[in-house]
C-alpha positions in Angstrom: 0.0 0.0 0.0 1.9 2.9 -1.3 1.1 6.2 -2.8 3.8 9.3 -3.5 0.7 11.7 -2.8 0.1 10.9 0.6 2.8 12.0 3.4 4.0 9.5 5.9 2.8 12.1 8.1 -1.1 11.6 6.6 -0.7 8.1 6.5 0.5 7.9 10.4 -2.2 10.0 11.3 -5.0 7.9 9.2 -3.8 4.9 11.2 -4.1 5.8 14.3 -7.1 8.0 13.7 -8.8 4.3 12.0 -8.0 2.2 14.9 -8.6 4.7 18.1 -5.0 4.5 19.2 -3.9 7.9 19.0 -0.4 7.8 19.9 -0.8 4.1 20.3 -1.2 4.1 23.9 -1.4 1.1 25.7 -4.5 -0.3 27.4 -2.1 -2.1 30.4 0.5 -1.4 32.6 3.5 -2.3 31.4 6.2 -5.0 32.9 3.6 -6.3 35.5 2.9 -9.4 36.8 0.2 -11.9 35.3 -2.5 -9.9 37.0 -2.3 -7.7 33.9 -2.6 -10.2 31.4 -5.8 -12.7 30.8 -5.0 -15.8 32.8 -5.0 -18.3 29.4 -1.9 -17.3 26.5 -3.0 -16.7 23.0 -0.9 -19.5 21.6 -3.4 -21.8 20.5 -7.4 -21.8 19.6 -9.6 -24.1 18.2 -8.4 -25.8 15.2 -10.8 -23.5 11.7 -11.7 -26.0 9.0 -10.9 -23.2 6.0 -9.3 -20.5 7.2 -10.9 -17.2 5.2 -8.4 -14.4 4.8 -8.4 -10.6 3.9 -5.4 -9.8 2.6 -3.9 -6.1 3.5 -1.5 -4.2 1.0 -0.5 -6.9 -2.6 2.5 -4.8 -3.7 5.5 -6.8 -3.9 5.7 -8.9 -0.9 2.0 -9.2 -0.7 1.9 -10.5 -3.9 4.2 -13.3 -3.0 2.1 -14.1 -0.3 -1.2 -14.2 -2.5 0.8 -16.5 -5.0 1.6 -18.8 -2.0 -1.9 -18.9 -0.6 -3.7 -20.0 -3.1 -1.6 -23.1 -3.3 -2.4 -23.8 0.2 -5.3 -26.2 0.7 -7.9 -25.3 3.5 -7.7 -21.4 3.2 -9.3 -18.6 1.1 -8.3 -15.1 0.5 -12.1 -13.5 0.5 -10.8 -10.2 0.9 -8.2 -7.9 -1.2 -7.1 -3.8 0.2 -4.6 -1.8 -1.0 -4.9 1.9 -1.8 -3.4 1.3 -5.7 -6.6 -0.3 -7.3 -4.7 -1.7 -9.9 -3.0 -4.0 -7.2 -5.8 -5.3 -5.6 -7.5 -6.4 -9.1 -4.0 -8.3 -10.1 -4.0 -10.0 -6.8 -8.4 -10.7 -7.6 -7.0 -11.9 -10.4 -4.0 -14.4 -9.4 -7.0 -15.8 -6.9 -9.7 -16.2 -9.2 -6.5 -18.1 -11.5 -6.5 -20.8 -9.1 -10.1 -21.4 -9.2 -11.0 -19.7 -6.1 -14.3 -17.1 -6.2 -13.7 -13.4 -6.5 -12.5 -11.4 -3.4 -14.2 -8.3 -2.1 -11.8 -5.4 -3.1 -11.2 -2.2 -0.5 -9.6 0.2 -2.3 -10.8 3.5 -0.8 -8.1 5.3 1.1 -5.5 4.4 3.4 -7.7 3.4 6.4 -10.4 1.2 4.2 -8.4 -2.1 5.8 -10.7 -1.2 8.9 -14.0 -1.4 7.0 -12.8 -4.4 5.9 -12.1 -5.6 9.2 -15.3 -4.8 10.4 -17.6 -6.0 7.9 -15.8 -9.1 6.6 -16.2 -12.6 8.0 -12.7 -13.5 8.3 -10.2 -15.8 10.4 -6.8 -14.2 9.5 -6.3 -10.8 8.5 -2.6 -10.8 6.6 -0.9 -7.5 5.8 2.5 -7.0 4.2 1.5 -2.8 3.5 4.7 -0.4 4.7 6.5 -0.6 8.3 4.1 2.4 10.0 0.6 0.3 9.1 1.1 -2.5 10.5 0.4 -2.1 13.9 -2.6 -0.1 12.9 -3.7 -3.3 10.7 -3.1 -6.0 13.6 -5.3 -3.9 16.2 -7.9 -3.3 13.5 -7.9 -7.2 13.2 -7.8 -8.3 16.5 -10.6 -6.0 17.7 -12.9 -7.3 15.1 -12.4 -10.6 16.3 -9.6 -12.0 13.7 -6.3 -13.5 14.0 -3.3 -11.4 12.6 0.1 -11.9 10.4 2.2 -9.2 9.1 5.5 -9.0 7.5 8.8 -7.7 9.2 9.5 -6.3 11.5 5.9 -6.0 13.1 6.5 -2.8 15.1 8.7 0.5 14.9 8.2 1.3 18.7 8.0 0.2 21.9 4.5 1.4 22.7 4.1 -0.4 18.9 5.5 -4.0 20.8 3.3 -3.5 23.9 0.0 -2.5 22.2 0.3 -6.1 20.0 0.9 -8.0 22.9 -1.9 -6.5 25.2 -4.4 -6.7 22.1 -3.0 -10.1 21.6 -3.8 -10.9 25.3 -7.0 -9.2 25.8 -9.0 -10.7 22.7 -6.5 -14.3 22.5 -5.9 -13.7 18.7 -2.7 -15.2 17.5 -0.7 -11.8 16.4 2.6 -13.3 14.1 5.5 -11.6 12.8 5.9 -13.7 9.6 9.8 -14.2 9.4 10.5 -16.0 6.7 14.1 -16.3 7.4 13.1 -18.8 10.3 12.3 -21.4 7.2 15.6 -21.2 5.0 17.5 -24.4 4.5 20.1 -23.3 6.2 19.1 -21.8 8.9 16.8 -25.0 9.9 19.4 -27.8 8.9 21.7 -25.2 11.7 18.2 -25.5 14.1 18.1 -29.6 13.3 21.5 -29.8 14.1 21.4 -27.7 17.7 18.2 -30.0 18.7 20.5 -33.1 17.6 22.8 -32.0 19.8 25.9 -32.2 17.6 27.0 -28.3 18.3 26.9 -29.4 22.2 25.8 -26.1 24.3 25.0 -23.0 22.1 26.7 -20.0 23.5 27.4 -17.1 20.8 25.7 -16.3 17.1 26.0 -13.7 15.1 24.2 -12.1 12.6 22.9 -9.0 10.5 21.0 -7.9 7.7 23.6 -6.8 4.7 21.8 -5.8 2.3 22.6 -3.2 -0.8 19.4 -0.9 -0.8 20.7 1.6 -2.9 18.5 1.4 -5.7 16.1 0.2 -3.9 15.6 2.9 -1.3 15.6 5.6 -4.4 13.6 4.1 -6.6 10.3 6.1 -7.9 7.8 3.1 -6.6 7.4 -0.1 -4.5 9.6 0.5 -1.2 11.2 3.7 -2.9 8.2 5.7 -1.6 8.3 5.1 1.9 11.3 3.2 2.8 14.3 5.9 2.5 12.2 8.3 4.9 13.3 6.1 7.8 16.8 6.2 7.0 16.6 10.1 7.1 15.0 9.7 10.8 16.3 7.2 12.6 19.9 5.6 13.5 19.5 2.8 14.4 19.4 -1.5 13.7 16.3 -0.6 11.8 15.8 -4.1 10.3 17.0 -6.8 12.7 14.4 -9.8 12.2 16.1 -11.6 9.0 19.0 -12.6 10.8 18.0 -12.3 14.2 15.2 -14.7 14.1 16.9 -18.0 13.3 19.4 -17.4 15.7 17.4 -16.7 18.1 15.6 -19.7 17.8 19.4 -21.7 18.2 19.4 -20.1 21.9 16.2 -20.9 22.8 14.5 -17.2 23.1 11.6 -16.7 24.8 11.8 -20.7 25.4 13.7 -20.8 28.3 16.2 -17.7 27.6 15.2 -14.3 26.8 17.2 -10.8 25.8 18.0 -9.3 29.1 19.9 -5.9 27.5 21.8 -4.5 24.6 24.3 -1.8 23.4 24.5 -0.3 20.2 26.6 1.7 17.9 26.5 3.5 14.5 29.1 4.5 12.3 28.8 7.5 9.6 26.0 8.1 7.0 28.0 8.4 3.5 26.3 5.5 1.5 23.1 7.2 0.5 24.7 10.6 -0.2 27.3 9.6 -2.5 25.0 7.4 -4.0 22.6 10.7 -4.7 25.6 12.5 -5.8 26.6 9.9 -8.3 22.7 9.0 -9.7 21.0 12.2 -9.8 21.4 15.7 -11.5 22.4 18.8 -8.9 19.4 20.4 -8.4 17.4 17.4 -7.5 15.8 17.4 -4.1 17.5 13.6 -3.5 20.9 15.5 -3.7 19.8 17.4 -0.5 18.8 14.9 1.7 20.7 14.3 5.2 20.3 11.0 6.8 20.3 10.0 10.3 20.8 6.2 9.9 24.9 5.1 10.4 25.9 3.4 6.9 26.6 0.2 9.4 25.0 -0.3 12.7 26.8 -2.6 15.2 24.3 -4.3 18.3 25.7 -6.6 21.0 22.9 -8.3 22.9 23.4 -10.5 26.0 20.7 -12.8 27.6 19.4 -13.5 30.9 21.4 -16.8 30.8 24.7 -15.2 29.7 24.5 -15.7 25.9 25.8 -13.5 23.7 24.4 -12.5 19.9 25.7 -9.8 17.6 23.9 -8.3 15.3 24.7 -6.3 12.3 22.8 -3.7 10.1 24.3 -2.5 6.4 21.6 -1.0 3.7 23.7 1.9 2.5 27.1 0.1 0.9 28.0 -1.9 -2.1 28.4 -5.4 -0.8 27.2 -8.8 -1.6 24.3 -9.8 0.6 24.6 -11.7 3.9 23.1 -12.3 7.0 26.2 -13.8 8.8 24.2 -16.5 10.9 27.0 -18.0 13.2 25.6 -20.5 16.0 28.9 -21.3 17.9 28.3 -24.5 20.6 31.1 -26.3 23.0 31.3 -29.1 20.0 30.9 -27.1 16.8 30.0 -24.1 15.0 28.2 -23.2 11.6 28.0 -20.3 9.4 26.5 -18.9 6.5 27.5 -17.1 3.5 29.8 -19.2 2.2 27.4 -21.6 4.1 29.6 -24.1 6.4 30.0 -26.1 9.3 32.9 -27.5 11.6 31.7 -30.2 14.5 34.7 -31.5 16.6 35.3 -35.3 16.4 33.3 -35.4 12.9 34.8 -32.9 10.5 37.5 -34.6 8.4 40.2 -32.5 9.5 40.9 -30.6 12.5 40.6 -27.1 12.2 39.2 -27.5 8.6 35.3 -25.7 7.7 33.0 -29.1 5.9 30.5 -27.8 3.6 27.3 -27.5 4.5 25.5 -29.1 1.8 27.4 -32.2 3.0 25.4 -32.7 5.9 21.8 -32.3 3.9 21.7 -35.7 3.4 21.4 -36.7 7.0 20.3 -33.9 8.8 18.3 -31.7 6.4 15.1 -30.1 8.2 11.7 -32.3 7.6 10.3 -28.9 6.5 12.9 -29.2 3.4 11.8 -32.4 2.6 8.3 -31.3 1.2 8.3 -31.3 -2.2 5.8 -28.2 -1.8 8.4 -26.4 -0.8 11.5 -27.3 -2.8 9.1 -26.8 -5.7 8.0 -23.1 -4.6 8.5 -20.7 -7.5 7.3 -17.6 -5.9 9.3 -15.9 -2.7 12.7 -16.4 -2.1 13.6 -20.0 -3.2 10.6 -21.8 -0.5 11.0 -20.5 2.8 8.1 -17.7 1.7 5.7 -20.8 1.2 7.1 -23.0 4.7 6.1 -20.0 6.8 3.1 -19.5 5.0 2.1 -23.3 4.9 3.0 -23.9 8.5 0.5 -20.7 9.6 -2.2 -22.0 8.1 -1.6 -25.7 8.6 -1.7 -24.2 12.6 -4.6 -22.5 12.3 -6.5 -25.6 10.6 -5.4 -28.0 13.3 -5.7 -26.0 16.5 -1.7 -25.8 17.4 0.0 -23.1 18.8 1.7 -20.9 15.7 5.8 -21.2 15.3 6.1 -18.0 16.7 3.8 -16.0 18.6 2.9 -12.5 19.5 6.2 -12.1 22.2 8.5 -13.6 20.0 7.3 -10.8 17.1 7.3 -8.0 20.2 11.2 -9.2 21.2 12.5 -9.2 18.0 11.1 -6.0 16.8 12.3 -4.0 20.0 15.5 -4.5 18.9 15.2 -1.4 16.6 13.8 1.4 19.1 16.2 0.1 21.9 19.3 0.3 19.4 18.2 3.8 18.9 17.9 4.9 22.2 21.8 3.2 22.8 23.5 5.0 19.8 22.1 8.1 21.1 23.3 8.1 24.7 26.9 7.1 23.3 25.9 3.2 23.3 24.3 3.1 27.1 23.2 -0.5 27.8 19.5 -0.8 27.5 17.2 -3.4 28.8 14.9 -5.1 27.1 10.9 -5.5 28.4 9.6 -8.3 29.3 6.9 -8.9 27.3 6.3 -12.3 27.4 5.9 -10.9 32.1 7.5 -14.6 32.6 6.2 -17.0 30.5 9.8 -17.6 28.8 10.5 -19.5 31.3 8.3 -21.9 30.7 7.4 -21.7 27.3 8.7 -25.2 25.2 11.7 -24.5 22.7 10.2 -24.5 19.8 10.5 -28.2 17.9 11.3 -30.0 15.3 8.0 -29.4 12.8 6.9 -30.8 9.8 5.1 -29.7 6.9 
């Protein structure tokens, strides 16, 4: 959902205006007890035979998710918004393609997604719209009764994180950050081989999003239109999830470990300037932009059990893309990009990095033996269809969801609290406890299959 002739400024204002929020205050204190929370957790409710979706913002990433969707047997997308008319009728059309019945379009303005919460009889509402929206598109679902998914990350602020989890809590919707880096090959053979046991005690990981956004961040549509205007705001780790998640799940967070504080640096903004410079003509209004956001971001987070994770952020250089993902144990270690592995008493050689791909064979993730998946032509080479398979395959059986509504609260605080630690010259910050305890307790998160 994007438009060059509404502000950010309108559209932040039209969201909170659509859902009540104002400046998204909470309805709970925060950091108390249980006594604040409903005494049940919204990780599982009753199993939904075909689950009916509306589907909020079918740009890029939306689209990707439509194209996965109707694949998936036992669900519907009934419902289509997005404030570009011309991309809800080519997402009508990919549905109606696969022999489903015509969706019910809302195309009028930037806050229709509430009239289509409201009036539609839905299970799941789904958005993949800009960062800003979507809190404003999980409350607007969870009030009316609906279960909620959004892309990454799912909040900008802390008061963003809290208000999901208390509107989680006080109408027991599943609310899920749909990280699709969770579901890469890599990332779950390193998860299959932690749960085997074969890296022996995880202590350390590292990882980062490293991305060249260049182009991306300038261009005259798609994410061009909203996307650069954080980078002139903010310094900070402003997109932490992709690499963050699967690690995360290697230390068991929010299963028994959680993130107990973190410090942050930037370094200098010269990426996006000389990139301006070098692209467009002098008198162009891109040539005199200033940006807040540090070409590289550097965050250190330590747990409540002493773990350590670092976590990298790079949109502005030329580089090849990466998200590190190290997961070092007491036995072994393995890292991506170039992807390998090096377990003590198996490796051929001491000292010497094995491939990766050596160990698909006998220790490749159930999930990545579904043919579904390895056949997925839409998304980023299958993981887009596990994590959409696996939500609705949840939903239709009753389970609790891969990753709930504290797991997409943690992760997405990451960027507000790096934020305020670059600017108090990298003061440790602590992290809320959103989950008020139930980390403790909650089961590491298993060994799934399709």
């Amino acid at each position: 959902m994007t438009n060059e002739h509404l502000t950010r400024r309108q559209l932040l204002e039209a969201g909170a205006a659509a859902v009540g929020v104002g400046a998204l205050a909470t309805s709970f204190p925060r950091g108390l007890p249980a006594m604040a929370a409903p005494a049940t957790d919204p990780l599982a409710a009753p199993p939904i035979e075909t689950v009916r979706i509306g589907f909020v913002g079918v740009g890029g990433m939306g689209t990707v998710h439509v194209e996965n969707l109707v694949r998936i047997p036992g669900c519907r997308i009934t419902a289509v918004c997005d404030i570009v008319e011309a991309h809800a009728r080519r997402a009508a059309k990919l549905i109606t393609d696969a022999g489903h019945p015509a969706p019910t379009l809302y195309t009028r303005g930037p806050t229709d997604f509430v009239r289509l919460c409201e009036t539609e009889e839905l299970d799941l509402v789904y958005t993949a719209t800009p960062w800003e929206w979507h809190v404003p598109v999980l409350v607007a679902a969870m009030r009316n009764g609906k279960h909620a998914a959004t892309e990454v990350p799912a909040a900008m602020t802390l008061d963003e994180c809290w208000q999901m989890v208390e509107e989680a809590e006080r109408h027991q919707k599943h609310c899920v950050m749909m990280e699709n880096c969770n579901y890469d090959r890599p990332e779950l053979l390193a998860l299959h081989l932690v749960r085997k046991g074969l890296l022996g005690e995880v202590l350390h990981a590292e990882c980062g999003y490293l991305h060249d956004l260049r182009e991306v961040k300038f261009s005259s549509e798609g994410e061009g239109l909203w996307r650069r205007a954080h980078s002139i705001r903010r310094n900070a780790n402003l997109y932490p999830t992709h690499g963050l998640g699967p690690v995360a799940n290697c230390l068991d967070i929010n299963r028994g470990d959680t993130f107990a504080y973190l410090v942050s640096m930037s370094g200098p903004s010269r990426g996006l300037q000389e990139y301006a410079a070098a692209h467009f003509p002098p008198d162009a209004p891109q040539r005199r932009e200033q940006y807040a956001l540090g070409d590289v971001n550097v965050s250190l987070i330590r747990t409540v059990n002493g773990k350590t994770i670092y976590v990298s952020h790079d949109t502005n250089l030329p580089r090849p893309y990466s998200r590190i993902h190290l997961v070092q144990g007491t036995k072994g270690v393995v890292q991506g990009y170039p992807n390998r592995v090096y377990i003590e008493g198996r490796s051929a050689s001491h000292g010497r990095w094995d491939e990766l791909a050596s160990y698909y064979p006998e220790f490749d993730h159930p999930l990545w033996r579904f043919d579904a998946a390895r056949q997925a032509t839409s998304g980023h080479g299958g993981m887009d269809f596990l994590e959409d398979w696996r939500l609705i395959k949840c939903l239709r059986e009753g389970l609790p969801t891969d990753f709930n509504v504290y797991d997409a609260a943690l992760l997405s605080s990451v960027t507000p609290l790096s934020e305020t630690s670059v600017a108090e010259r990298s003061r440790p910050v602590d992290f809320p406890d959103f989950s008020r305890g139930r980390w403790k307790t909650q089961a590491p998160w298993g060994i799934v299959e399709a």
